[in-house]
Structures are given as C-alpha cells and as structure tokens.
C-alpha positions in Angstrom: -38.4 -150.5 -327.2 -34.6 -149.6 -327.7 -34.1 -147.1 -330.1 -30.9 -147.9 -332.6 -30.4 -144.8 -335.0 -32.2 -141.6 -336.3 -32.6 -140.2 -339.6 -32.3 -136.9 -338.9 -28.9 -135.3 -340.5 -26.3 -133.7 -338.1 -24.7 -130.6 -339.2 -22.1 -129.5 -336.6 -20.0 -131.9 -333.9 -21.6 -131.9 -330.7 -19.4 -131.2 -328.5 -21.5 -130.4 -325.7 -23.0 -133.9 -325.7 -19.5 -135.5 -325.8 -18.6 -133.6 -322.8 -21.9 -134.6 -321.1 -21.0 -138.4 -321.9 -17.8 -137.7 -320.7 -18.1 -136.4 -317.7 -20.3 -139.2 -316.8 -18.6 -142.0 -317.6 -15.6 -140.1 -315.9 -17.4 -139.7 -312.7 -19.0 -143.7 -312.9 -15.8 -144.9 -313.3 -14.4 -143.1 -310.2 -17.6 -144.3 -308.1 -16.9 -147.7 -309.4 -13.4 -147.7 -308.1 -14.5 -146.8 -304.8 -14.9 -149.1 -301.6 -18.6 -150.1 -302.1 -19.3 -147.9 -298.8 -18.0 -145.1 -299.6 -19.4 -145.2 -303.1 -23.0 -145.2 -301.1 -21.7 -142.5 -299.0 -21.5 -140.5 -302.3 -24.4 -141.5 -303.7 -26.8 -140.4 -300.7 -24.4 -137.2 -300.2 -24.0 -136.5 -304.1 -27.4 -137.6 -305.1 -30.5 -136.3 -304.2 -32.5 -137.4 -301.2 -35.7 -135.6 -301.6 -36.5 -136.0 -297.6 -33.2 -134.2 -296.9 -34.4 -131.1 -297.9 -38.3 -131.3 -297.4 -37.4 -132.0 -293.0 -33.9 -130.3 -292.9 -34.4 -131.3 -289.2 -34.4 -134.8 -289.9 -31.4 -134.2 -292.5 -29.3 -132.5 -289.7 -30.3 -135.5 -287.2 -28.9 -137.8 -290.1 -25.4 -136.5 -290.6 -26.3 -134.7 -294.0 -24.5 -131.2 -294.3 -26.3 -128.4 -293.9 -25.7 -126.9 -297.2 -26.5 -129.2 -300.1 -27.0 -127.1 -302.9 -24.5 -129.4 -305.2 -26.7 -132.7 -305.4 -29.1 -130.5 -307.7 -26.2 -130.6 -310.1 -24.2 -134.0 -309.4 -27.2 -136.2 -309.3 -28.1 -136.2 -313.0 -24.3 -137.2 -313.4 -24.2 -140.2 -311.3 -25.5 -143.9 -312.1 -26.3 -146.7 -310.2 -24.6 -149.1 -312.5 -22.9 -150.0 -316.2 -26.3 -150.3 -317.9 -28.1 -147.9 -316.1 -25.2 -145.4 -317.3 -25.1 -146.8 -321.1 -29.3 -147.0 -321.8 -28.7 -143.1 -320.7 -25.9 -142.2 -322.9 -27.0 -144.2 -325.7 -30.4 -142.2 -325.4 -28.1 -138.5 -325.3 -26.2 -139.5 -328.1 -29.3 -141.0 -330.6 -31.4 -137.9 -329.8 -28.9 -134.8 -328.2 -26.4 -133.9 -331.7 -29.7 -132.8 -333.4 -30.3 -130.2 -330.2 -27.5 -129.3 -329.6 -27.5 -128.1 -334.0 -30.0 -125.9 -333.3 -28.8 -124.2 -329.7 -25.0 -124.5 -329.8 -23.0 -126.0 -326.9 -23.7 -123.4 -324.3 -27.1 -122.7 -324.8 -27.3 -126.8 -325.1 -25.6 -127.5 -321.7 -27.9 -124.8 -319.8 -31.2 -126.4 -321.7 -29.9 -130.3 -320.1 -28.8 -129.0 -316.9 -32.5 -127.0 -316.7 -34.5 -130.1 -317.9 -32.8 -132.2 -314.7 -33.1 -129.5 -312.8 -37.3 -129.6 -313.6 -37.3 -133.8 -313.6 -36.2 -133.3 -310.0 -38.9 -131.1 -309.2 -41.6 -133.3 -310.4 -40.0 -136.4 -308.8 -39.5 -134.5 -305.4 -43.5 -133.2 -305.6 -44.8 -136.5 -305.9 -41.7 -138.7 -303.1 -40.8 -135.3 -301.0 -40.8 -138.3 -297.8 -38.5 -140.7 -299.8 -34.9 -141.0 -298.0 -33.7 -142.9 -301.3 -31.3 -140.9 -303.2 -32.2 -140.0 -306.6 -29.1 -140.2 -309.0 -28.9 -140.3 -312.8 -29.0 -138.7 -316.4 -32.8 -139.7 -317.2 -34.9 -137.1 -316.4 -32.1 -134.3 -318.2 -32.2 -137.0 -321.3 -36.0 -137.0 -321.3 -35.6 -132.9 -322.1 -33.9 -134.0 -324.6 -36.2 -136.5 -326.5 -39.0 -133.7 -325.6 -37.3 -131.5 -327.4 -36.7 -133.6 -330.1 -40.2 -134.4 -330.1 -41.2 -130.8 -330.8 -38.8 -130.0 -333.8 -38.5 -133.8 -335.4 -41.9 -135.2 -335.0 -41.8 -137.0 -338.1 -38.2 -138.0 -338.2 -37.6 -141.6 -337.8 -36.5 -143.7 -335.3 -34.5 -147.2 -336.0 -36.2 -148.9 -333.1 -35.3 -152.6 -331.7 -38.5 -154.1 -330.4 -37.7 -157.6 -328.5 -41.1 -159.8 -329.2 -40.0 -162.7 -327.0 -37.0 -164.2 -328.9 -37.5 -162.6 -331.4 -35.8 -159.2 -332.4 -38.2 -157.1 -334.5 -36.4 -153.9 -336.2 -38.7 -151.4 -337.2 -38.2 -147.9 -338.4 -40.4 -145.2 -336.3 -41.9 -141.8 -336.3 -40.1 -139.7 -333.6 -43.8 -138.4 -332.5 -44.7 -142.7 -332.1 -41.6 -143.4 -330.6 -41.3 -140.5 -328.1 -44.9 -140.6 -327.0 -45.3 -143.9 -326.3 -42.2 -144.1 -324.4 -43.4 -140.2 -322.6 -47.5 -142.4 -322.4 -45.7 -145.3 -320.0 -43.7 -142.8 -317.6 -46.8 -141.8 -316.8 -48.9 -144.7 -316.6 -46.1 -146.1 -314.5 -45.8 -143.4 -312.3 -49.4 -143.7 -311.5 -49.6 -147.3 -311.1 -46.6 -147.1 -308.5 -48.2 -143.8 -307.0 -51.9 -145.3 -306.5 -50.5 -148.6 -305.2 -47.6 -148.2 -303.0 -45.4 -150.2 -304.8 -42.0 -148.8 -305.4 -40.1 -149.9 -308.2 -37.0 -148.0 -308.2 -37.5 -145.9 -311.4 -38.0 -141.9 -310.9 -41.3 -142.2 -313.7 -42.2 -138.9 -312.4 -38.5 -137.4 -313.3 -38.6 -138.5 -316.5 -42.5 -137.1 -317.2 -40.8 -133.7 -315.8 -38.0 -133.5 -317.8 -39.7 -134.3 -321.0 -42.4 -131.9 -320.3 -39.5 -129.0 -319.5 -37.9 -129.9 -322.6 -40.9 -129.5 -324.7 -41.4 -126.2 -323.5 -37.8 -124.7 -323.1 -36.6 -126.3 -327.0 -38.1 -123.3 -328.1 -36.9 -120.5 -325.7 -32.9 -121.9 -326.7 -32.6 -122.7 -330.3 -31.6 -120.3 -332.6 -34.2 -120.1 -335.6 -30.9 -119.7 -338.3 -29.8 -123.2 -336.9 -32.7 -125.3 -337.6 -31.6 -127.1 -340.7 -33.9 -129.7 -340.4 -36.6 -128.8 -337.9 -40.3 -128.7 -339.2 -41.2 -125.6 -337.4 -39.6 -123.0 -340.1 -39.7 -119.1 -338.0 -38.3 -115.9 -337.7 -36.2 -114.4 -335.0 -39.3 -112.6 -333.6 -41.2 -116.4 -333.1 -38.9 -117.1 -330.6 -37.8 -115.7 -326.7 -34.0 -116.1 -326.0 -33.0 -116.6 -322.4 
C-alpha cells in the first residue's frame, strides 16, 4: 500500500520537514556523485554497523575509528538509492506537516532525530553481530506515522493499493493504514528473525521507531497547537521535555 494524500488540514509551513528532506536529498546527491568505492566507504563509516560497536575489538581490527559517535546521527540521513530515498520522503512529507503543527520545528527535529535514535536501538538488539551498515530515514519516519497514529487515528489516508494490474485507490482511516503497515514490520521481522533469511530491510527499526513515536508525540506537542488532534487536553495532561 502507497499512501497518496491525507485529509488532515495543515495550519503552519513545516519548515522543519523541508529541512529534513533537504538535507537528505543534499547529502544522497553528494553520495551519488562519489566514486562507487568511496561512496561504500561512507556508507559503512557514516552508517551504522551494529557489530562495530557491540566487539569494538573487531571494529579496531577492521579499520573503523575508534570514536564513532556520528553514525547515530548520519545514518538516518543516508540512502541506499533514488527510491529508497523518495518512498521515505514521500512518507515525511504525507504524514510529518501535521507533527510538526503541533510541536513546532525545534521540538519537531528533536522528536525525528529521537525516534531514529530508538529504531536503531531495536534494530541493533535484535542484529548486534550484523557487519552490514544500517543507513536510512525509515525508522525516524516510522516515529512519525506513530505519532500520527496517536493524534489522527481517524483521519484519512488516500491510499494506492496495486491489485495486480490493477490500481485500486481507496480512501483510509489513519488507525487502518498505520497499523497494518506497523502489523507487517513485525510479522516480517519475525519471519526473517525465526528463519535466518535476511532480506535487507531493518523491520525491527521501523517497529522501534514507530513504537518511540507513539510514546514521545505526547511528551513534545504543545496542547494550544493541536488544531485538529482528537485528544483535546490541558497543559497539565502533558510532560514537556
């Protein structure tokens, strides 16, 4: 299912999201430029390989550096391709304008950043061996759509469902849409888990960031800024970080 619009009304320019999308096309575009070897290079020192920092004696034995701090940050801005690059923006920009309404741009940047900071987690927990780099905006975008989830569950999503050859259009509640797409992370993260078969997908990234961004929605938003949100609260219903 590829979602095409939502119905939910923006109020305020999300900047924050623009930047986001900028700054990833920005720093694809200069990956893509690259010799195809030293774009690898980058990817395994910019992007996050879980068994680097699980067995730092193996990492040093490999040539990584022994600080590497940075690839918590950088690998939530890198992609391994175009489309892998476009699904993910496209995803920020259906769901992200209506978060970023209720929390602002600073509050909104710390919330994404946070949410692919927790996807990592997860996806480190369950491939902590794994000398494949992890890079790309999924697991921050899942916070997102978990957040969504929690203060649009009955908005409605303009979803593109491909039935063969032929394209289905149907309009969706955010709670259907988001929960079966959060339902197959996880059933596809076991399946890979239980059987050994590695696909190439961090499923386990995406369950964590959508899970942190359930959670942390509420601990960022400012109550005065929900304009559209179900939950309707006080000031004193909420915890501000």
């Amino acid at each position: 299912m590829i979602p095409l619009k939502d119905d939910t009304p923006r109020v305020h320019t999300p900047f924050a999201v623009i930047l986001v999308i900028l700054a990833n096309v920005a720093l694809h575009y200069f990956l893509t430029s690259l010799h195809p070897r030293a774009q690898e290079h980058l990817y395994y020192l910019l992007g996050v390989v879980p068994a680097r920092f699980a067995f730092p004696d193996w990492a040093a034995v490999a040539g990584f550096p022994a600080t590497g701090a940075l690839p918590f940050l950088t690998y939530m801005f890198m992609h391994a391709g175009w489309w892998h690059l476009i699904m993910n923006m496209w995803m920020l920009w259906i769901f992200a304008d209506n978060i970023e309404d209720v929390m602002g741009p600073g509050r909104f940047l710390l919330f994404y950043l946070l949410c692919g900071l927790s996807a990592l987690a997860l996806h480190m927990f369950f491939n902590r061996t794994s000398t494949t780099p992890i890079i790309g905006a999924s697991g921050a975008v899942a916070g997102v759509m978990g957040g969504y989830v929690m203060l649009y569950p009955r908005g409605k999503v303009l979803t593109f469902i491909p039935i063969i050859i032929i394209p289905y259009i149907v309009r969706l509640p955010a709670w259907l849409f988001l929960g079966f797409w959060f339902l197959s992370q996880i059933i596809s993260g076991l399946f890979e888990h239980l059987s050994g078969f590695a696909q190439g997908i961090a499923w386990w990234a995406h369950v964590g960031g959508f899970v942190a961004g359930m959670f942390l929605v509420r601990l960022f938003m400012k109550p005065e800024r929900c304009y559209y949100c179900e939950y309707k609260g006080t000031k004193q219903d909420f915890r501000f970080s």
